[in-house]
C-alpha positions in Angstrom: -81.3 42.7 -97.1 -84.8 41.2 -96.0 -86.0 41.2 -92.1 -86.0 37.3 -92.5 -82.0 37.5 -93.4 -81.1 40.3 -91.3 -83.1 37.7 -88.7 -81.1 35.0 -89.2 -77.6 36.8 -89.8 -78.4 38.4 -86.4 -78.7 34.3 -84.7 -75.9 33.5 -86.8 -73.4 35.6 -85.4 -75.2 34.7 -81.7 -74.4 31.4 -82.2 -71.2 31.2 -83.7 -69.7 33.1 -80.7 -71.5 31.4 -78.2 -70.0 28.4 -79.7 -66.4 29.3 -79.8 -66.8 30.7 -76.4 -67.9 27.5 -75.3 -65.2 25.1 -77.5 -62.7 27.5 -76.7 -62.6 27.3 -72.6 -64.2 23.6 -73.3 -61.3 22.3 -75.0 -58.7 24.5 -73.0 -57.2 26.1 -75.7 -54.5 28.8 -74.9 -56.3 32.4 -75.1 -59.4 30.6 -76.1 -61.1 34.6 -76.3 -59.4 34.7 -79.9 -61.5 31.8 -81.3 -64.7 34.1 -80.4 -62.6 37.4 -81.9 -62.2 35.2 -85.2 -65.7 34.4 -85.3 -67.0 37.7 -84.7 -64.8 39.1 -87.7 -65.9 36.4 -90.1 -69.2 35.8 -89.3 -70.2 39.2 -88.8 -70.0 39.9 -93.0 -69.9 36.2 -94.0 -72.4 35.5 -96.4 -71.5 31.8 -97.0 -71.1 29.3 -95.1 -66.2 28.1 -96.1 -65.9 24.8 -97.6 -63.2 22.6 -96.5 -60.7 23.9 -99.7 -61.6 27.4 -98.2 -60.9 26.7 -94.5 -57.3 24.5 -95.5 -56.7 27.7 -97.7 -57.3 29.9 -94.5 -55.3 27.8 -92.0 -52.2 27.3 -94.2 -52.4 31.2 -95.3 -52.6 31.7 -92.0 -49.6 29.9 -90.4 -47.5 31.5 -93.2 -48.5 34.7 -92.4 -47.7 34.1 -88.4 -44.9 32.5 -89.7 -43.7 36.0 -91.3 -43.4 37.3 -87.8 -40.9 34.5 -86.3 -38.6 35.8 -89.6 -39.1 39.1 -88.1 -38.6 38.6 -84.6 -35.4 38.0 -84.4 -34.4 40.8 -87.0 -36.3 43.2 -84.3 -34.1 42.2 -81.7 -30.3 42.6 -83.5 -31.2 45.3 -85.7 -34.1 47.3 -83.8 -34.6 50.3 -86.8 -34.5 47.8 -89.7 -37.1 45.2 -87.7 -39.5 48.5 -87.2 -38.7 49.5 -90.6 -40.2 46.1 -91.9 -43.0 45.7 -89.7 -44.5 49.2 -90.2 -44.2 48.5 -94.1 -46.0 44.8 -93.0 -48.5 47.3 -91.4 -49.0 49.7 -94.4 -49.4 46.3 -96.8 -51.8 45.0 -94.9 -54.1 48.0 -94.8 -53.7 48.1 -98.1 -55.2 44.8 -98.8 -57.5 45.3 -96.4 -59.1 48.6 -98.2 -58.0 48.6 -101.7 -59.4 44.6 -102.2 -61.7 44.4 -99.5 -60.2 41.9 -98.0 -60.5 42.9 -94.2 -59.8 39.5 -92.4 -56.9 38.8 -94.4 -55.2 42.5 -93.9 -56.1 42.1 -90.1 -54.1 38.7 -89.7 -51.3 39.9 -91.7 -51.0 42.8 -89.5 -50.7 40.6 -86.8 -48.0 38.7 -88.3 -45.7 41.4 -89.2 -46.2 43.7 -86.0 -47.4 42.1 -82.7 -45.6 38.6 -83.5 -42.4 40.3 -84.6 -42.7 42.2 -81.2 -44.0 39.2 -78.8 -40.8 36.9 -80.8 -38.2 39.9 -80.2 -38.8 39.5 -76.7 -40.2 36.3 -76.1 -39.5 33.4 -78.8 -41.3 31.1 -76.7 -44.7 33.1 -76.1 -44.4 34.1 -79.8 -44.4 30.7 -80.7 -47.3 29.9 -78.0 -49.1 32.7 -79.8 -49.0 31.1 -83.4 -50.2 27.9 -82.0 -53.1 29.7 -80.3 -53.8 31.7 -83.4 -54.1 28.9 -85.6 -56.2 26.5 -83.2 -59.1 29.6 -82.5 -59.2 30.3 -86.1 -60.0 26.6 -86.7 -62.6 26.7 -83.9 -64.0 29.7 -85.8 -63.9 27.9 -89.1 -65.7 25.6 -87.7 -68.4 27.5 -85.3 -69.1 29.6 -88.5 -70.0 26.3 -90.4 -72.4 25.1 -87.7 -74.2 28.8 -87.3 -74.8 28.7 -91.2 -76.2 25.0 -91.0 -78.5 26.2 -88.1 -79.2 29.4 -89.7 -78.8 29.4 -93.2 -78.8 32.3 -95.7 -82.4 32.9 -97.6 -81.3 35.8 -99.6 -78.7 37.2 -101.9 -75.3 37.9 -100.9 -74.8 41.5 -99.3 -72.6 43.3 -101.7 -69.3 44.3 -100.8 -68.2 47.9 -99.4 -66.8 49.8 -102.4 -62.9 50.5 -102.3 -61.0 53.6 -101.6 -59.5 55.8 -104.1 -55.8 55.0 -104.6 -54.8 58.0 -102.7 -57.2 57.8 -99.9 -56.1 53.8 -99.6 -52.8 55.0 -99.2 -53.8 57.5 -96.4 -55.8 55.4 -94.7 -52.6 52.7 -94.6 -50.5 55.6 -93.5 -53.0 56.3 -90.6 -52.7 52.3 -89.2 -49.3 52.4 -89.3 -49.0 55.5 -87.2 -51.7 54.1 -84.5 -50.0 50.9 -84.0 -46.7 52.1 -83.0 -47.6 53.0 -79.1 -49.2 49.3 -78.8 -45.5 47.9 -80.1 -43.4 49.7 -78.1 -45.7 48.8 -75.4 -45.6 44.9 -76.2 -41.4 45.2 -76.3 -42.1 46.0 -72.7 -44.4 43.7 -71.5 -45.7 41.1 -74.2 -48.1 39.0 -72.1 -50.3 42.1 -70.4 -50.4 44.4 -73.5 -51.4 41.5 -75.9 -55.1 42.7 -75.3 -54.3 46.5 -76.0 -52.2 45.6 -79.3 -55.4 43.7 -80.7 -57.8 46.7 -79.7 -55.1 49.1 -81.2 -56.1 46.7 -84.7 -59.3 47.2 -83.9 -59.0 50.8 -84.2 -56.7 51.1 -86.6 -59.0 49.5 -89.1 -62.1 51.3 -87.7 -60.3 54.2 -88.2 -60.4 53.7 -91.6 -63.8 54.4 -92.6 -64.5 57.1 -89.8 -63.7 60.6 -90.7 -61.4 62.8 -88.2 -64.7 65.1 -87.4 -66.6 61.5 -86.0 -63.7 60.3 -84.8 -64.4 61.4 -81.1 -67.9 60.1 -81.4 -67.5 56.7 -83.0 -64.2 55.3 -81.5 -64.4 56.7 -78.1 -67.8 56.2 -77.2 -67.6 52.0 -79.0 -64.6 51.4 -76.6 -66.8 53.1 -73.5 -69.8 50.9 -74.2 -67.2 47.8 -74.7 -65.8 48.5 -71.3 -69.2 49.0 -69.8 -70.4 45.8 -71.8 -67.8 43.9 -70.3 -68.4 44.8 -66.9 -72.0 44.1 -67.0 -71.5 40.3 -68.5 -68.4 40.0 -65.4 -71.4 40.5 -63.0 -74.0 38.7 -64.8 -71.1 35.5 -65.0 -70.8 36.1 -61.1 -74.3 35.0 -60.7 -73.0 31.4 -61.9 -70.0 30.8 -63.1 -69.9 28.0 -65.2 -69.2 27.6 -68.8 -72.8 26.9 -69.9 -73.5 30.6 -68.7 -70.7 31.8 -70.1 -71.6 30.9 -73.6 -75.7 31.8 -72.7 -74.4 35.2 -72.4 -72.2 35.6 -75.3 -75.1 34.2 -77.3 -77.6 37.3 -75.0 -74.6 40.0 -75.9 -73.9 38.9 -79.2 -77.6 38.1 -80.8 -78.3 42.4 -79.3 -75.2 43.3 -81.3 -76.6 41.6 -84.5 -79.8 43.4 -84.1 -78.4 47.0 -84.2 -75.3 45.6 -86.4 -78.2 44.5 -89.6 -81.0 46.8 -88.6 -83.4 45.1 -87.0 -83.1 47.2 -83.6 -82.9 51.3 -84.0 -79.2 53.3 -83.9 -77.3 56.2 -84.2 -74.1 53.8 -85.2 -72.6 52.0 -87.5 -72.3 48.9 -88.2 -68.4 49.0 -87.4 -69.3 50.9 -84.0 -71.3 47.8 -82.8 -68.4 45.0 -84.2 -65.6 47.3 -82.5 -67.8 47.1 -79.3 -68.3 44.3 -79.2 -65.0 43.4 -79.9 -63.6 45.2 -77.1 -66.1 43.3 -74.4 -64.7 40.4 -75.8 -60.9 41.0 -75.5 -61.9 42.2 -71.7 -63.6 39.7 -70.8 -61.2 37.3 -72.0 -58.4 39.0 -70.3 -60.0 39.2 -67.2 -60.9 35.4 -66.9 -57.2 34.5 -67.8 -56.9 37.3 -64.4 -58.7 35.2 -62.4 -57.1 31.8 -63.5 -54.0 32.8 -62.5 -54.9 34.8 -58.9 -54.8 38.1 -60.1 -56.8 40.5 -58.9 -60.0 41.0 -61.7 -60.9 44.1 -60.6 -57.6 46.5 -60.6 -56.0 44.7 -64.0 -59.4 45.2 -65.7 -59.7 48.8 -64.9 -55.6 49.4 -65.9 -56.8 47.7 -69.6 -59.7 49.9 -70.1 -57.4 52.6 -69.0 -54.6 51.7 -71.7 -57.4 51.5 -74.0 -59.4 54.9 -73.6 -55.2 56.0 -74.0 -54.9 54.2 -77.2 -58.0 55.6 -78.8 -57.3 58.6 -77.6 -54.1 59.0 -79.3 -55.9 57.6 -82.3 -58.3 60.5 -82.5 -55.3 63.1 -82.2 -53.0 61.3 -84.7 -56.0 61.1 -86.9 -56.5 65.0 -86.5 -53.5 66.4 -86.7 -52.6 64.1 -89.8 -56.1 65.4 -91.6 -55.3 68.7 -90.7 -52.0 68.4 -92.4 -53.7 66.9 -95.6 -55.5 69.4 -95.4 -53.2 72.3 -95.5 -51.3 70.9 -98.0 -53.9 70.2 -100.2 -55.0 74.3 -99.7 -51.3 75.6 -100.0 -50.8 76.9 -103.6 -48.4 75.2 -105.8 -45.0 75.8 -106.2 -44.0 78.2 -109.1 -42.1 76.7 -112.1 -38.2 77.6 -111.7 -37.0 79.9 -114.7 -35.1 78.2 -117.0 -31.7 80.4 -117.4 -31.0 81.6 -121.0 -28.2 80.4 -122.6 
């Protein structure tokens, strides 16, 4: 990738947030924070700009794919063990598209349609239903924010090839290692769906993160991206304080997101990765639309925003120590010796 791409890659993804930041509160949509998620996870490794057959394609894929989690709803509630049954297979497909075709956007919503709907609808048709409409109306803002960053800022050089896949058998581990990190965030959502919405999409975050990161980095490139997204997210709070109005709101996305793109294609010196500097921030933005739904509704900013980065630091935690004690047990099973062949008896 040349500076002059990595340039305008960096502006794209700058703008495409800022703009579904600003559409998103602008038009009132419900948890307007997903429409700049969305665009974060598509712009970040888009390298065209989706025509309209492609962003139809997306929406209607989409809606089925939430609409997977209404089936599963109320199979959670009536039959508990065969609902968690079927979303933690929906959890181990998903990864498995996600890494064996490289199709990361597509595994992450189809995660979300067979575990947190399924858990939201078990509990709460209404706010399950409420979620698929947000869902579907951010991705179409970020459909549309990502077509307007690559008109402003279009692409000057070849198209950045694609990760390479997984081995069959590490794909497979890796699926096994989502499933196993989402299931605090469900039982968490059976309790409360509303306030651990934001800890069930970090948990995705993590789990796919996870993926890539090997149990020894683990410590150092989950824990420390959540930390920085927590700090992040605090730091934009204040600067918003300063004045509050939605035209700041998205100048500040645009500040946060265009010194993500730097370090994210190169441009800036790092230590991390470019999934450390999406995960972060991803995380500042899931706080930071949490905590201005907080003070919407008269809660107080401060004491929910320190319980979510509280939940989270517990989430990734438990990550790291599932993800250890599962490559440890790889590992000794790939060390013991194999099992003798029985004697066949002699007739």
């Amino acid at each position: 990738m040349t500076a002059l791409e990595a340039r305008r890659r960096s502006h794209r993804l700058a703008a495409a947030t800022a703009l579904a930041i600003a559409l998103g509160y602008g038009l009132a949509l419900p948890l307007p924070f997903l429409a700049a998620l969305f665009t974060l996870f598509l712009t970040s490794t888009a390298n065209t700009a989706p025509g309209p057959k492609r962003i139809i394609a997306i929406l209607l894929a989409l809606a089925l794919t939430l609409g997977i989690g209404v089936i599963l709803g109320p199979i959670a509630s009536a039959w508990p063990v065969t609902g968690l049954a079927l979303m933690a297979a929906g959890i181990y497909l998903s990864t498995r598209i996600a890494t064996s075709e490289g199709k990361a956007p597509a595994g992450m919503l189809l995660s979300i349609g067979c575990a947190v709907i399924p858990a939201i609808a078990a509990v709460d048709p209404g706010l399950a239903a409420m979620l698929i409409q947000a869902m579907v109306l951010a991705m179409a803002v970020a459909l549309l924010c990502q077509v307007v960053a690559f008109a402003l800022f279009r692409a000057t050089g070849p198209a950045a090839a694609p990760p390479p896949a997984p081995a069959p058998a590490d794909s497979q581990w890796i699926a096994l290692r989502a499933t196993l990190f989402m299931a605090p965030p469900i039982g968490l959502l059976l309790l409360d769906p509303a306030f651990y919405l934001p800890v069930a999409m970090k948990s995705l975050l993590l789990s796919r993160e996870a993926s890539t990161v090997s149990a020894r980095a683990a410590t150092r490139e989950l824990l420390t991206s959540t930390v920085a997204g927590g700090a992040g997210a605090m730091l934009f709070w204040l600067l918003l304080g300063l004045a509050p109005t939605l035209w700041f709101f998205a100048l500040w996305t645009a500040v946060f997101a265009g010194y993500t793109g730097y370090r994210l294609y190169g441009l800036a010196p790092t230590r991390h990765g470019p999934g450390w500097w999406v995960n972060a921030l991803a995380t500042l933005l899931i706080l930071l639309g949490a905590a201005v739904q907080d003070s919407a509704t008269g809660k107080d900013v401060y004491q929910a925003f320190a319980l979510r980065m509280a939940l989270f630091l517990g989430v990734t935690g438990y990550a790291i120590l599932a993800m250890t004690a599962l490559e440890r047990w790889r590992d000794r099973r790939r060390a013991a010796p194999p099992a003798p062949p029985e004697a066949i008896p002699c007739s």
